[in-house]
C-alpha positions in Angstrom: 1.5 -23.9 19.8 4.4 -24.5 17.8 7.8 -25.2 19.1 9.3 -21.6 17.3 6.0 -19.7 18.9 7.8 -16.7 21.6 5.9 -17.7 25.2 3.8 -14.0 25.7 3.3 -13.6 29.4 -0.3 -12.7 30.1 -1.3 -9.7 31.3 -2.0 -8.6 35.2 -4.3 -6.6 36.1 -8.2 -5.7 34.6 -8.4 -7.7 31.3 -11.3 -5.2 30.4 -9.6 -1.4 28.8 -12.4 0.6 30.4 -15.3 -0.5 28.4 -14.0 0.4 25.0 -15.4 -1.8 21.9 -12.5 -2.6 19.2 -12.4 -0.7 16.3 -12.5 -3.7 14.1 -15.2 -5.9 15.2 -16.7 -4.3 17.9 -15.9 -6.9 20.8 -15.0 -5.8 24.3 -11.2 -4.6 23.9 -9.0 -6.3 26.0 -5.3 -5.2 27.9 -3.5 -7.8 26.5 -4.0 -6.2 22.9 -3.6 -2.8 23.6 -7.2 -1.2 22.3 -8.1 -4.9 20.2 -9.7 -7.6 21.3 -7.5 -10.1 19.8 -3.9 -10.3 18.1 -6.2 -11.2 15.1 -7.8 -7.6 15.0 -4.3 -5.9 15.8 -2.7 -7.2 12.6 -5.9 -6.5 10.3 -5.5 -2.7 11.6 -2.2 -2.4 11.4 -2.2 -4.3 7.7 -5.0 -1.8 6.8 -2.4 1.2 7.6 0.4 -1.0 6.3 -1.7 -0.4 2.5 -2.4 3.1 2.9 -5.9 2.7 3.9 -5.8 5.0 6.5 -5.0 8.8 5.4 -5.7 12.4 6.4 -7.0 14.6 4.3 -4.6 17.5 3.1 -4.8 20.2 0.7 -1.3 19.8 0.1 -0.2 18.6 -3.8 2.4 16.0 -4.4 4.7 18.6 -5.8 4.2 21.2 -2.9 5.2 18.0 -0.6 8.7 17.7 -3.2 9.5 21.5 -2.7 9.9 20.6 1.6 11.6 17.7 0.9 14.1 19.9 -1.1 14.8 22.2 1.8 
């Protein structure tokens, strides 16, 4: 660990989040990472919604979304 690294208390309590799997790779999640099982997972998801990977599906056009933002 590096000298500029922030000291991340671990987590008390059941290390296990109910049994869930983590969406990325599959591995037991753990409570330390929220629904991940490692920090490494967390920052692949959340790089994957950082490039618009994730979406929902709309009907909506790019020009009916300009009208609302004119309102």
């Amino acid at each position: 660990m590096a000298k500029s690294d922030p000291v991340i208390p671990m987590p008390t309590g059941p290390t296990q989040t109910g049994g869930r799997r983590c969406p990325v790779c599959g591995k037991p999640a753990t409570a330390r990472h929220n629904s991940f099982c490692s920090a490494r997972c967390a920052n692949i998801d959340l790089g994957r919604w950082l490039k618009g990977n994730y979406s929902i599906p709309t009907d909506e056009t790019p020009e009916d979304a300009a009208e609302g933002d004119e309102r």
